[in-house]
N, C-alpha and C positions, 0 to 999 in steps of 0.2 A: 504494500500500500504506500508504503513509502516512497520506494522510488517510482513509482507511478505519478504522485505528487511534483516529485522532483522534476520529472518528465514536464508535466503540463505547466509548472514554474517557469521553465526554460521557454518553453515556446512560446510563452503569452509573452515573456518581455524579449525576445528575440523577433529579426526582420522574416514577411513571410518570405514561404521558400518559390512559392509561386509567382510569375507574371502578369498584369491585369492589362492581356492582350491586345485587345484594341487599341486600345491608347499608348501602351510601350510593346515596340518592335524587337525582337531578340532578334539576335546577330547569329546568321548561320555558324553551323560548328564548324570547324575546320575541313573536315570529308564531305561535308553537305555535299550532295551529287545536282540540285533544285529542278531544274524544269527547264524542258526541250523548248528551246526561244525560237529559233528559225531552220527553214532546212535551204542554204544558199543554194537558188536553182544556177547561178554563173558558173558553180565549182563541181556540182554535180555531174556525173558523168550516166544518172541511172542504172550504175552497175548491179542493183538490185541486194545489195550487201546486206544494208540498214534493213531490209525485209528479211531477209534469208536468218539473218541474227536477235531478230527481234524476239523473245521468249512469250511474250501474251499476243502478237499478230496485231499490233499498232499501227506499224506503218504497211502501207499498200504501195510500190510502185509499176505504174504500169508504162515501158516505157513505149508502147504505137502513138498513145496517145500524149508523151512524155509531161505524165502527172503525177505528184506525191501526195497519195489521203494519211494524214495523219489523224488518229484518234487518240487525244489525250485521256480520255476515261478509261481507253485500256488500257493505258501504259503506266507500266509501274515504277517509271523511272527508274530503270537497273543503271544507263548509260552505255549498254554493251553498243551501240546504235553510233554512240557520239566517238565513242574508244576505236572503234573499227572500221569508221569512215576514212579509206585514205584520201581524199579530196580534201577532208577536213572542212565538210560541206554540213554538219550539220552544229550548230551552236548551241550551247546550254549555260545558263545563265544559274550561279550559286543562292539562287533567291527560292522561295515557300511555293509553291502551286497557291494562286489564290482561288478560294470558292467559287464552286458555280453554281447558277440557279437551272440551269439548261445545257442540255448536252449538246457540244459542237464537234464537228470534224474538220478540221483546218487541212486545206486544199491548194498545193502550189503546182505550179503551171510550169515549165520552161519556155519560156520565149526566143526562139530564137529563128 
C-alpha cells in the first residue's frame, strides 16, 4: 500500500508523460520511414520494380498506358518501394501520414 502511495505521489507532482497532440507537434524519431510524397514521373523509367516489391499491392504500374495508381490506404509504408527504386524516382518525406476522411488513389501520368 505503501508504495502504491508513493507511486501516485510521484506522478501527480511530476510532468505528464503524454503529448496534447493537436496543439504540440512531436518531432519524428530518428528511423521514422513517414509517407510516400511523390512518384517523379521525369526519372521514372516504369520498370515496374516499385510494383513487383510492393508487399500489400499499392502501387499499380501500367506502362501502355504509362500511368502510376498509387493507393495510400494500402500501403503500409515498409519503404521497400522508395529503397529499390534505382531512378530514385520515388520521394518520401520523414513526416506522420495525416488523416483522412475519404479514401483517395493518387494517379500520375508520364508526359512525354
Amino acid at each position: 500500500m505503501v508504495r502504491m502511495l508513493l507511486n501516485i505521489l510521484k506522478n501527480l507532482f511530476s510532468k505528464p508523460a503524454t503529448v496534447r497532440h493537436p496543439f504540440i507537434k512531436r518531432e519524428p524519431f530518428p528511423e521514422h520511414r513517414g509517407r510516400i510524397l511523390v512518384f517523379d514521373m521525369e526519372k521514372c523509367d516504369l520498370c515496374r520494380d516499385c510494383e513487383r516489391l510492393c508487399p500489400p499491392a499499392a502501387i499499380k504500374v501500367d506502362p501502355e498506358t504509362k500511368t502510376i495508381t498509387y493507393d495510400p490506404f494500402k500501403c503500409i509504408y515498409c519503404h521497400v518501394c522508395v529503397e529499390n527504386c534505382l531512378q530514385r524516382a520515388i520521394k518520401a518525406e520523414p513526416d506522420y501520414q495525416p488523416p483522412a476522411y475519404q479514401k483517395q488513389v493518387v494517379y500520375y501520368k508520364l508526359e512525354r
